[in-house]
C-alpha positions as CSV (number, residue, x, y, z in Angstrom):
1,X,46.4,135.1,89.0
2,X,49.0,133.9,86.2
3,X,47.9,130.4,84.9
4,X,51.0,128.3,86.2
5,X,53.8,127.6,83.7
6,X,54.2,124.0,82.5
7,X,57.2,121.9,84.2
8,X,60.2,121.4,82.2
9,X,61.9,118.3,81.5
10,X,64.5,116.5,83.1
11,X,66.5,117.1,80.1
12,X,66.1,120.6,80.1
13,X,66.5,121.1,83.3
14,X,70.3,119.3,83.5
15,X,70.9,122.0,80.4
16,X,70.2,124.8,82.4
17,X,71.5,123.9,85.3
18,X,74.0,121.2,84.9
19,X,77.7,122.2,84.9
20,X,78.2,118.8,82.8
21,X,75.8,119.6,80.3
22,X,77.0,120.3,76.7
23,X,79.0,124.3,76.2
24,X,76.6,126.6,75.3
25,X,73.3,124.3,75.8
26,X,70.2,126.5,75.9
27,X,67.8,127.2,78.4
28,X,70.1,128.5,81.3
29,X,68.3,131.1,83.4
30,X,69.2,134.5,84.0
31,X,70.2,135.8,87.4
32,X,66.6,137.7,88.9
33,X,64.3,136.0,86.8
34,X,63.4,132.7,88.8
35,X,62.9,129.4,87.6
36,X,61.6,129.3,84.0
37,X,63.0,132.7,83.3
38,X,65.5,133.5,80.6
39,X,68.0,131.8,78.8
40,X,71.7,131.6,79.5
41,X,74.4,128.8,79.6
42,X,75.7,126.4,81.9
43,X,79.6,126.4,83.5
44,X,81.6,123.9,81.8
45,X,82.3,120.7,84.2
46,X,85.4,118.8,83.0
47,X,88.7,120.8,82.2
48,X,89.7,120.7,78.5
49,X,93.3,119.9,79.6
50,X,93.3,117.6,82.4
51,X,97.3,117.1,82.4
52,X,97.4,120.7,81.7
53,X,95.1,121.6,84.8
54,X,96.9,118.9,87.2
55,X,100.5,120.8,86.7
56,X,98.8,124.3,87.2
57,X,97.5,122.9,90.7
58,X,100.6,121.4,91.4
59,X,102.4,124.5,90.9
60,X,100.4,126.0,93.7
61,X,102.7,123.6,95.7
62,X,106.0,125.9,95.2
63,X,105.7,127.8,98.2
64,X,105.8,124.6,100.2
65,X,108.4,122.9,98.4
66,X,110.2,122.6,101.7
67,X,107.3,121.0,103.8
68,X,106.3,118.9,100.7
69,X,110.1,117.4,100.6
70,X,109.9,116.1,104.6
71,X,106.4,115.1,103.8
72,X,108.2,113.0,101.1
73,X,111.3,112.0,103.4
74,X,108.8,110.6,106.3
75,X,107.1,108.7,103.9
76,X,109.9,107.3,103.3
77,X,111.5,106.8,106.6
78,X,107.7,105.4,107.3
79,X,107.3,102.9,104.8
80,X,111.4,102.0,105.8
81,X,109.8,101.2,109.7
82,X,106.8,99.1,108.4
83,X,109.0,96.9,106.4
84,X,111.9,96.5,108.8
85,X,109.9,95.9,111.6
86,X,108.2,93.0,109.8
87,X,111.4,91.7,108.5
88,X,112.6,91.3,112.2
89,X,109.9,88.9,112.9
90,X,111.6,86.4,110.7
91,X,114.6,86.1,113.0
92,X,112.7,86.1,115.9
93,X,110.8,82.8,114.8
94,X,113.2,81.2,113.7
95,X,114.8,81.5,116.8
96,X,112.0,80.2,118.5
97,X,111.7,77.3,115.7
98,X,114.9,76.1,116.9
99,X,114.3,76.7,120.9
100,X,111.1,73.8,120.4
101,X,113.2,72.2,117.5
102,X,117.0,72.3,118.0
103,X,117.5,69.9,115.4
104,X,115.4,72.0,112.7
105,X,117.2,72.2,109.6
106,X,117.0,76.4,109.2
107,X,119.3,78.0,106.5
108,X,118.7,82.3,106.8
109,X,118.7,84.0,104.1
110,X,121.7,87.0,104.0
111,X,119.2,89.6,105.1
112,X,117.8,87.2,107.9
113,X,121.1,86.9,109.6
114,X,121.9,90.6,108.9
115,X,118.7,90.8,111.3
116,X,119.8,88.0,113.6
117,X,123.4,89.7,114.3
118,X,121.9,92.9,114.6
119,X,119.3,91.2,117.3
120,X,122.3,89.5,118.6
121,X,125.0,92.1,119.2
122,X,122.3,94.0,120.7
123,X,121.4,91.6,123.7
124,X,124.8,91.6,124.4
125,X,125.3,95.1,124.4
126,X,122.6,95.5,127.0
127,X,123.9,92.6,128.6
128,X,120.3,90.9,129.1
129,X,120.7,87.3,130.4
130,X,116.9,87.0,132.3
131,X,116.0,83.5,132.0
132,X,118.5,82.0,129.5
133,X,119.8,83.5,125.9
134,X,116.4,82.9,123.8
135,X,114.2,85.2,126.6
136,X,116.9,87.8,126.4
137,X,116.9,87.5,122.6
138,X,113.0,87.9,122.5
139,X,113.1,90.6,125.1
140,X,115.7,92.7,122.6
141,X,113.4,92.0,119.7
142,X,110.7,92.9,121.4
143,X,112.5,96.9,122.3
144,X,113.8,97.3,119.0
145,X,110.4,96.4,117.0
146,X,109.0,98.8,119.8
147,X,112.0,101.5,118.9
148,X,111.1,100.7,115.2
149,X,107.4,100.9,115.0
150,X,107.6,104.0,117.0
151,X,109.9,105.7,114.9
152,X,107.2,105.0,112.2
153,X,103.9,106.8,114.5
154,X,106.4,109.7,114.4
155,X,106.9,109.8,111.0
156,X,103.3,109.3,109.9
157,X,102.2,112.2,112.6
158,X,104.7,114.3,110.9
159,X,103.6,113.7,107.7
160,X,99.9,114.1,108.2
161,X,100.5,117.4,110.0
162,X,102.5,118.8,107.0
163,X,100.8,117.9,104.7
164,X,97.3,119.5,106.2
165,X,99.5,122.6,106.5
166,X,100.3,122.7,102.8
167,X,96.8,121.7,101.4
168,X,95.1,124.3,103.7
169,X,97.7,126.7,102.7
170,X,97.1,126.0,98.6
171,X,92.8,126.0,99.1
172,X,93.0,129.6,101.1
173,X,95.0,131.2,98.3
174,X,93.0,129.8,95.5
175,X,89.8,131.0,97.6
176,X,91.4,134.4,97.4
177,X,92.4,133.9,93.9
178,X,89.3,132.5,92.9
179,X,87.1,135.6,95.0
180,X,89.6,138.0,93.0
181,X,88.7,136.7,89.7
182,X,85.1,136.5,90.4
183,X,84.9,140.6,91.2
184,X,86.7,141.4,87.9
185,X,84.2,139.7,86.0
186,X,81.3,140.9,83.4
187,X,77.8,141.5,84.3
188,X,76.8,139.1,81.6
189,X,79.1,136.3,83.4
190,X,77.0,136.5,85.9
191,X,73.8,136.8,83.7
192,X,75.4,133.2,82.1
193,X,75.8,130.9,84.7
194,X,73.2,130.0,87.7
195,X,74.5,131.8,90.7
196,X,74.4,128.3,92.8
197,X,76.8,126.9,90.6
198,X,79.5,129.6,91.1
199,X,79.3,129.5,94.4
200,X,79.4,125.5,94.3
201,X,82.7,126.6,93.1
202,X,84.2,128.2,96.2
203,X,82.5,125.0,98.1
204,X,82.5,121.3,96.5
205,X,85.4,122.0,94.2
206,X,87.9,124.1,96.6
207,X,87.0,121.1,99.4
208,X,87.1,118.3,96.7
209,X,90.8,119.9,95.6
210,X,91.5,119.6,98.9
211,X,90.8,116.2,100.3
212,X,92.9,115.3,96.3
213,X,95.9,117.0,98.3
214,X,95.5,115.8,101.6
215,X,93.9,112.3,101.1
216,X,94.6,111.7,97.6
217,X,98.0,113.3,96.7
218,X,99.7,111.5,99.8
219,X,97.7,108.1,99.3
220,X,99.3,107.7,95.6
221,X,102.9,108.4,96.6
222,X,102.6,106.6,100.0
223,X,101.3,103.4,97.9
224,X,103.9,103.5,95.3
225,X,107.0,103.6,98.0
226,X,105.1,100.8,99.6
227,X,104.8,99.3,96.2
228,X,108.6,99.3,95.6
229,X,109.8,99.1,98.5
230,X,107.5,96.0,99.8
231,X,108.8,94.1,96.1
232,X,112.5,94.7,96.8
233,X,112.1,92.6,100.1
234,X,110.0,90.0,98.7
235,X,112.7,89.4,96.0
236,X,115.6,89.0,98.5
237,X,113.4,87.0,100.7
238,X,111.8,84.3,98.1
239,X,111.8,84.7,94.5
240,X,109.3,81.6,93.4
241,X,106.8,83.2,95.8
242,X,107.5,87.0,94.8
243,X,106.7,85.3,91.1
244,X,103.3,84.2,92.6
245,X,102.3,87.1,94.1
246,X,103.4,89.2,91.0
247,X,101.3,86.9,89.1
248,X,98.0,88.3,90.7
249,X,99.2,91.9,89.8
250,X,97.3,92.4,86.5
251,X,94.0,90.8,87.8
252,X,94.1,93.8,90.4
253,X,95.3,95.8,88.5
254,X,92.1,94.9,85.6
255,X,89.6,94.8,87.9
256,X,91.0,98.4,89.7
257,X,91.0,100.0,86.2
258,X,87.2,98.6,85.5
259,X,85.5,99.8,88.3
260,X,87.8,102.9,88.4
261,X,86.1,103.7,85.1
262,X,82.2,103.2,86.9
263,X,82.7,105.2,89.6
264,X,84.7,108.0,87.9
265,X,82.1,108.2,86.0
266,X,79.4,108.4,88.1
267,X,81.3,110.4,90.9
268,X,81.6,113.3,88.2
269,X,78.0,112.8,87.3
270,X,77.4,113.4,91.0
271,X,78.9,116.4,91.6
272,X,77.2,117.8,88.4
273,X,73.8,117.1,89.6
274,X,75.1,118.7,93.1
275,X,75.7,121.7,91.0
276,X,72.2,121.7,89.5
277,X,70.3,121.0,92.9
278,X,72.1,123.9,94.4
279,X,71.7,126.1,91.0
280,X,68.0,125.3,90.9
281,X,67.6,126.3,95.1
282,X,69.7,129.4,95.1
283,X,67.8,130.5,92.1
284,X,64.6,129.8,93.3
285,X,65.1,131.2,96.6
286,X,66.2,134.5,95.0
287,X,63.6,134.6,92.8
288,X,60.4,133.5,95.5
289,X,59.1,136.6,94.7
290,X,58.6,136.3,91.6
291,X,57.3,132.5,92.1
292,X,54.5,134.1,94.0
293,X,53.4,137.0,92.0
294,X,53.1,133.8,88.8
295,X,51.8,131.5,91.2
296,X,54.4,129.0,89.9
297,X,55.0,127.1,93.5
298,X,53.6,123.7,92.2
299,X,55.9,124.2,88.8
300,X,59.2,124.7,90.9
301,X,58.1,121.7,93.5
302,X,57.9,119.3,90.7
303,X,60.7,120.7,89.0
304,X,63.0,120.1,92.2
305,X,61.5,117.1,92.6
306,X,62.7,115.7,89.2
307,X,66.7,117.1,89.7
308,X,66.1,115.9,93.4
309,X,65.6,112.2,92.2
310,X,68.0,112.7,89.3
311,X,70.6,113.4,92.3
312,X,69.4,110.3,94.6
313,X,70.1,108.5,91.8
314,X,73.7,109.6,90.9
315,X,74.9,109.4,94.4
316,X,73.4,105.2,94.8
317,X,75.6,104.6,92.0
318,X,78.6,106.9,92.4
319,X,79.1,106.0,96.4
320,X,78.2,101.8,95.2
321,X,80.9,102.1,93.3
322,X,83.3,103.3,95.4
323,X,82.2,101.6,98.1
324,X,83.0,98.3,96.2
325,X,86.0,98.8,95.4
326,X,87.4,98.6,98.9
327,X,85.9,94.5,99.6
328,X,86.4,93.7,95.7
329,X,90.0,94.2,95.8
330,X,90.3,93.1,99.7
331,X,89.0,89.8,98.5
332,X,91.0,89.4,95.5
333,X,94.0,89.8,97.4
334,X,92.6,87.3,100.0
335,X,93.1,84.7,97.1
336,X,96.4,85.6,95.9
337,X,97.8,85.7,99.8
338,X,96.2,82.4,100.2
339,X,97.9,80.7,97.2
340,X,101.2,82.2,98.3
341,X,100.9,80.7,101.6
342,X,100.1,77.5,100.7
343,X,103.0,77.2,97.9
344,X,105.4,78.7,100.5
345,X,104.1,76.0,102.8
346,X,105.0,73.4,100.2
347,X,108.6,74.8,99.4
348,X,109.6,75.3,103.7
349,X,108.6,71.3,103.5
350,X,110.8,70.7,100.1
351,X,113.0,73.5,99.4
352,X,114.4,74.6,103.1
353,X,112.3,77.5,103.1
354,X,112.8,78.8,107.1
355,X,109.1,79.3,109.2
356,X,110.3,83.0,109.9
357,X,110.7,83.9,106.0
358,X,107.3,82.1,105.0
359,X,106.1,84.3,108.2
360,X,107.8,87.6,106.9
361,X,106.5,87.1,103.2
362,X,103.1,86.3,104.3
363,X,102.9,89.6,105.6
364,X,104.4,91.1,102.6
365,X,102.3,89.4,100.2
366,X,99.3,91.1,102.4
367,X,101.0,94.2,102.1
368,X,101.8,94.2,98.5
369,X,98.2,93.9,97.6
370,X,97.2,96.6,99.8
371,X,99.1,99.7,98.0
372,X,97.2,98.4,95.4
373,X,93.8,98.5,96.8
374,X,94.6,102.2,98.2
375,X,96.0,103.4,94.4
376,X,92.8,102.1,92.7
377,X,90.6,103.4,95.5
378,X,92.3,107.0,95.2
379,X,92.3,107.2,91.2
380,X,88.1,106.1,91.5
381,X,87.6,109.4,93.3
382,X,90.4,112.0,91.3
């Protein structure tokens, strides 16, 4: 029997099998020869071009340009229902302010009585009187935040549902486009690269460029309507306390960007040792025969053992990472919707600030910071 060949390194290892190694490493095996065998080269990992690569996947996206326009136009018409419907809560307690208070000082802001007339000339049109005219208002508020917020589960089932159609739609044809290019292909492609990572191709990356269009993509554009959108009202509600809130912007902002950068860079690390557990078990299985006739078993156990670990290792800090993010920023923005609160607080006391537009902007200051949190959560993981 054939005296058992010597384990390779780690280092070599990630060369021959890691699509993130360095173009045109040595030491990449040979398709047929089993572990240990032959040299090739590993499949390159990040694109040369990112911006480049991004608008080539984008343009996938032509065909749907229709579906992708109402996936656009009920996130809009969604984001439109979340902020309106908390905007009418500002009316409604003020209105209730002044049923327990009636000598309350309350001055509305334009876009408060906008609400309250609206509110008003509804009641009347249904013609509601049940126990007195603040019951009927509350019950009208009540429908139309009902009307409201169900226009927006419409909307945000319409969206999702598009938008699954279009990224399922894009991954099938570059499957297809992908299995095409494969079969027009050398025989010393093949030779090159580790059959388990071309096939990690038509697996990881097709399902990791489609969770980018169906999670990702929408997350960004959602976030940066709700962004806009969420500021505008905060503006014409209260601009000292829009100022605060602003304020707080960069230190999300900083802290997204830094721990962006961590798990980026670990997440791509991850898939690339992904790539070189798969590489080295496809190769190995193909090649068992071979592993037996050289008696090489204990070689190839210790050699999956060392990418095995290398793996464990990459995932603890890539899914840390993200998994951070989410509580990091959560509580960051726990401290900037705090110190909002408490200066509107001071200014309904001082400046004639009404309870319903301390209410209304304490649910936007929660919601600016949470567009935030979902942008920097999104760009950790593209």
């Amino acid at each position: 029997m054939a005296r058992p060949a010597k384990p390779r390194t780690l280092e070599q290892l990630q060369k021959q099998y890691n699509s993130a190694a360095k173009p045109g490493a040595p030491g990449g095996m040979r398709r047929g020869h089993g572990p240990g065998g032959p040299g090739g080269r590993g499949m390159g990992g990040k694109p040369k071009d990112t911006k480049k690569t991004l608008g080539r996947l984008l343009s996938y996206m032509r065909p749907y340009r229709l579906r992708f326009l109402l996936v656009l136009l009920s996130m809009l018409i969604s984001t439109a229902t979340s902020l309106l419907g908390s905007y009418l809560l500002a009316p409604i307690v003020d209105k209730l302010t002044l049923a327990v208070k009636p000598d309350a000082a309350i001055r509305m802001s334009t876009i408060e009585q906008a609400a309250d007339r609206l509110i008003s000339s509804l009641t009347e049109a249904l013609g509601l009187s049940v126990g007195g005219a603040v019951l009927a208002y509350l019950i009208t508020a009540v429908v139309l935040l009902l009307v409201v917020y169900l226009v927006g589960i419409g909307t945000t089932y319409l969206q999702g549902r598009l938008m699954l159609s279009v990224s399922q739609g894009i991954t099938e044809r570059l499957r297809g486009e992908l299995f095409t290019r494969l079969q027009g292909l050398p025989v010393r492609y093949f030779d090159g690269h580790p059959t388990g990572e071309i096939m990690s191709r038509f697996t990881n990356d097709i399902d990791n460029i489609d969770v980018m269009l169906n999670n990702s993509l929408t997350s960004l554009v959602s976030g940066t309507v709700t962004l806009i959108g969420t500021f505008v009202f905060m503006v014409t509600t209260n601009w000292v306390l829009t100022l605060i809130t602003v304020a707080f912007v960069p230190i999300f902002a900083r802290g997204g960007m830094l721990i962006a950068g961590r798990s980026r860079k670990y997440y791509s690390g991850q898939q690339a040792a992904l790539g070189a557990v798969n590489g080295y078990m496809e190769e190995t299985v193909t090649g068992q025969k071979v592993i037996k006739v050289f008696g090489h078993e204990e070689t190839c156990v210790e050699e999956f053992g060392l990418l095995n670990d290398d793996m464990r290792d990459k995932q603890f800090k890539a899914q840390f990472w993200g998994g951070v993010m989410g509580p990091i920023m959560g509580n960051t923005s726990q401290i900037g919707y705090a110190v909002t609160v408490g200066v509107g607080g001071v200014l309904m006391c001082t400046a004639g600030l009404t309870p319903g537009a301390l209410t209304v902007f304490a649910n936007y200051s929660r919601q600016f910071s949470m567009p935030i949190n979902m942008i920097s959560q999104q760009m950790s993981t593209l």
